[in-house]
C-alpha positions, 0 to 999 in steps of 0.5 A: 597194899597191906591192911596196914596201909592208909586207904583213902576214902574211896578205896575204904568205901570199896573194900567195905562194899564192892570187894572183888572189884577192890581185889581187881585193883590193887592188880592195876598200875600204881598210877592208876589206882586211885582213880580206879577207887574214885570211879568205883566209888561214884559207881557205888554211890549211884547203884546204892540210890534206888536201895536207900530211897523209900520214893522215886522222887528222892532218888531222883534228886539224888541222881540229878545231883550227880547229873548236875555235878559233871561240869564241875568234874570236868571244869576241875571245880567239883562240888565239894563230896569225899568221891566227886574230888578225886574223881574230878581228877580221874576225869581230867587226868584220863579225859574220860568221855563224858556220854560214858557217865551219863549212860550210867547215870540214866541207867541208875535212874531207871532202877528207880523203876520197880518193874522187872526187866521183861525179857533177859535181852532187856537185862541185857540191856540194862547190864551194858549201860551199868556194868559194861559201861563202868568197865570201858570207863575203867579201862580209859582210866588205863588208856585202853581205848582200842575197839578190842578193850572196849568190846571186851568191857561191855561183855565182860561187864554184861557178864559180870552183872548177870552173874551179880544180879543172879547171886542178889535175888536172895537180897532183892526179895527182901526189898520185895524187888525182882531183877530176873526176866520176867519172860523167864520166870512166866516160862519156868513157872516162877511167882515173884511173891513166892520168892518176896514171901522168902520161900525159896522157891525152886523154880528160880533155878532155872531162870538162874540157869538160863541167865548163866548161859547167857553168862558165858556167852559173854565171857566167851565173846570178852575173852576172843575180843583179845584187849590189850595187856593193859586192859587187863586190870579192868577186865579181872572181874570177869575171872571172878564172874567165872568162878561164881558160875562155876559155884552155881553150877556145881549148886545146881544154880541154887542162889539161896545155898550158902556157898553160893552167897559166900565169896570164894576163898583164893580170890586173890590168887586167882586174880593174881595168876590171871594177871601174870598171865595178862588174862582174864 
């Protein structure tokens, strides 16, 4: 797909907002592509809540909506949105289990919450039923359905989150929020108003460090789950989630270093690689 090419609504809203995974799928069967887009962009359009709204009840409102709307994106009268009609069509083409939509849906509605996780295990949790839980959607999409697909989604996508909500401390403290283990910062010394000041403070780097392990550990139990070749596409990001704890590493797990916060050049051709290769 060239920058040329006419993009549909859903795949503009994920170049211009989740870019990487927007990378992941032009690697995805033609076929599928598209459906892709449209169950991304739904993901967008729910992460997104919590940051848009200025009361819980607000973004309640707009969670239930979507809540409300999942009859109508598997009866195949959706409401009518520029993301719940394609994905209306992904659902019905691909069957894509419903309970998957609603974990997500509750997860999202919990990021209203404002306290931050207690401990990394409850991070843990939190990034399973949001990211783990998009990529087994992602990789129904691409008919894997087998236990390994699915063990490998909900560790590459832990992983995936970890790596993400690590990388986006620098943004949540401008919003005065913290998405880091709380047991973690207590043990590492850290003052969440130190880092809602904007001061930087060091002592993230060892809540960050921790976290990245934990990273790793995911990748590693992803990647021996050995998934199906057609698994694959879903599963790019997590060759993404490897090269950003290698930046951290290489940072000394300093999320405020500008090298950290900016993507990496070669995306593309990594991912491609890891696709000739059926790996991630």
């Amino acid at each position: 797909m060239s920058d040329t090419d006419q993009l549909s609504f859903c795949a503009e809203q994920i170049r211009a907002n989740d870019h990487d995974r927007f990378l992941t799928c032009l690697f995805a069967p033609s076929g599928a592509r598209e459906d892709l887009f449209a169950l991304y962009a739904f993901n967008l359009e729910i992460a997104k809540v919590a940051e848009v709204v200025t009361e819980p009840m607000a973004g309640q409102i707009r969670i239930q909506w979507w809540r409300e709307g999942l009859d109508g994106l598997y009866s195949g009268e959706p409401r009518k949105h520029q993301v719940a009609v394609p994905l209306s069509a992904a659902v019905r083409r691909h069957a894509l289990t419903r309970d998957l939509f609603e974990r997500l849906l509750d997860a999202r509605e919990r990021d209203l919450d404002t306290d931050p996780p207690a401990t990394l295990e409850e991070l843990e949790g939190y990034a399973t039923d949001t990211s783990g839980t998009l990529v087994e959607l992602a990789c129904e999409v691409l008919g894997a359905r087998d236990d390994a697909s699915r063990t490998a989604a909900r560790h590459a996508g832990i992983a995936h989150a970890l790596v993400g909500l690590a990388r986006a401390v620098p943004f949540h403290a401008t919003q005065r929020r913290m998405m880091l283990p709380g047991n973690l910062a207590w043990t590492h010394g850290l003052d969440p108003h130190d880092l809602f000041e904007l001061r930087q403070p060091q002592e993230v780097r060892p809540v960050v460090r921790d976290m990245a392990e934990r990273a790793g550990d995911h990748l590693a139990k992803a990647k021996a789950a050995k998934p199906p070749r057609a698994a694959v596409p879903a599963l790019l990001p997590a060759t993404l989630t490897r090269r950003y704890l290698r930046l951290l590493a290489a940072h000394d797990h300093d999320v405020f270093a500008p090298k950290v916060q900016t993507p990496p050049p070669g995306r593309p051709w990594r991912l491609l690689w890891a696709s000739v290769r059926g790996r991630f």
